[in-house]
N, C-alpha and C positions, 0 to 999 in steps of 0.2 A: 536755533533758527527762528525768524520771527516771522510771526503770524500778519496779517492785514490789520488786527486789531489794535496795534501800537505802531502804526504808521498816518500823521497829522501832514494838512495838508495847509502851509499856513501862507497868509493873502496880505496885500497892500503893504507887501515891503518898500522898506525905505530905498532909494537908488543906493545910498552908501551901503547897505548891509550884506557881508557877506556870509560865507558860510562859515567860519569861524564865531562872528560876532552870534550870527543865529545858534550856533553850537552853545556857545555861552552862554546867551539868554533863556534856552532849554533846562542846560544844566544847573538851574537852581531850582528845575522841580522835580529831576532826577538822572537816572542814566542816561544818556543820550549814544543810540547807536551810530546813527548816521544822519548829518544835517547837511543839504544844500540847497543853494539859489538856481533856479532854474536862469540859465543866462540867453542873448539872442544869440543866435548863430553863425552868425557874419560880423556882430559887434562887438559882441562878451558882455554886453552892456546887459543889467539886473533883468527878468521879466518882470520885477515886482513881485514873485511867489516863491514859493517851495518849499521844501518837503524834510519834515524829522520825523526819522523814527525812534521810539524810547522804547526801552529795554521791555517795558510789560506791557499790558493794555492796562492798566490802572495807574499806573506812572502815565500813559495817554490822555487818559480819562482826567488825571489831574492839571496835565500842561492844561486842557483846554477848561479848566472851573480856575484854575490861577491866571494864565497868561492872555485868554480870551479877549478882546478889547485893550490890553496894556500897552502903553507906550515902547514903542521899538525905534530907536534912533529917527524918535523925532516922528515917528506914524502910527498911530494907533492899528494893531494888527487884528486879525482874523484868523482864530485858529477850532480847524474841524477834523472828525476823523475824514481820512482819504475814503475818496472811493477807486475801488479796484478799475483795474485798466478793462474795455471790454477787448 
């Protein structure tokens, strides 16, 4: 089961990118548990954000020292640890 530690919370996605392509882009710094696009609810259209979590918190720790500021279909993205829901 995973902890809060390896759950990233990643920002200024592109309108194309889904959650497959964000799975992908993940997975070339490691295991990727679960990746999605947060979508709007009436459209399905992108929020622009959302949320992967990798398999450790050091596989997290890395998506965000590798992927941090990298090009994502065309947008330079934002990735942070999440913060918990209150």
């Amino acid at each position: 089961m995973s902890d809060t530690g390896n759950k990233l919370f990643v920002g200024s996605l592109a309108w194309a990118t889904d959650d497959a392509s964000l799975r992908a882009f993940f997975e070339a710094v490691g295991t990727v548990e679960d990746a999605f696009v947060l979508k709007e609810r009436e459209t399905g259209r992108s929020r622009g954000c959302g949320f992967v979590t990798m398999a450790t918190t050091d596989e997290a720790n890395e998506a965000i020292a590798q992927l941090n500021g990298k090009d994502l279909d065309g947008r330079e993205i934002n990735v942070n640890m999440a913060k918990p829901r209150d």
